[in-house]
N, C-alpha and C positions, 0 to 999 in steps of 0.2 A: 669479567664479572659484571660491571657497570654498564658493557652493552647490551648483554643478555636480558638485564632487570629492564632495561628501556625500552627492547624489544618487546619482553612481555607486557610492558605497562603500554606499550604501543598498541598491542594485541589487543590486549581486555578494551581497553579508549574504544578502538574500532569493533569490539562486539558491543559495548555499552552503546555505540550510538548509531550502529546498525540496528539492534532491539527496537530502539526508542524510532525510529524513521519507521522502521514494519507496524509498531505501534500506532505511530501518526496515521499510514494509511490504511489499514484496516479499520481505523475509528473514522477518518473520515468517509470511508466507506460504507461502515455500518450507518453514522447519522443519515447518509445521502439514501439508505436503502428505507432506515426509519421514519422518514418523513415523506417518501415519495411511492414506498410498494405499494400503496393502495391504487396507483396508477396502474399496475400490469397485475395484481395477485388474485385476483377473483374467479382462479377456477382456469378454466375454460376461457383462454384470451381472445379479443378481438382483435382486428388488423390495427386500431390504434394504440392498445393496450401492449400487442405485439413491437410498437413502432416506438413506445417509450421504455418498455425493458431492454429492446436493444439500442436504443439509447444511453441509458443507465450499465449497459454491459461494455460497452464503449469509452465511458466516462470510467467506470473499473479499471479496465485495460490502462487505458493511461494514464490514473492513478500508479497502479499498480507498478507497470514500467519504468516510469518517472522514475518513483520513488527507489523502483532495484540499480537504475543507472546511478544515481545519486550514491545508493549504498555502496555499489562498486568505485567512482569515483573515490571515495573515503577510503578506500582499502585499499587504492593505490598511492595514497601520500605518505 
């Protein structure tokens, strides 16, 4: 019975703080996208415009990654 409830409470810990890390990065995503798309969003891009959204697609990526090895690390302890 006492293992069961810790397991669960282990569970829920590791969805609470897998949320909140998906949180983190999609927010830091979003600000880096809010302060910076006026660099590549005009339409019709140019080869530098081109050359900083896939920058910015780059920087996503490894946000993004990061942050799912992170979440899986946590799901394994």
């Amino acid at each position: 019975m006492i293992n069961r409830k810790l397991e669960a409470d282990k569970d829920k810990l590791q969805q609470v703080v897998a949320k909140a890390m998906k949180t983190i990065m999609i927010g830091a995503i979003a600000s880096i996208e809010e302060k910076f798309s006026e660099l590549w969003s005009s339409g019709q891009m140019d080869e530098e415009q081109q050359r900083f959204y896939n920058v910015f697609m780059e920087c996503r990526k490894d946000i993004l990654d990061k942050g799912n090895n992170q979440i899986r690390n946590c799901k394994t302890l």
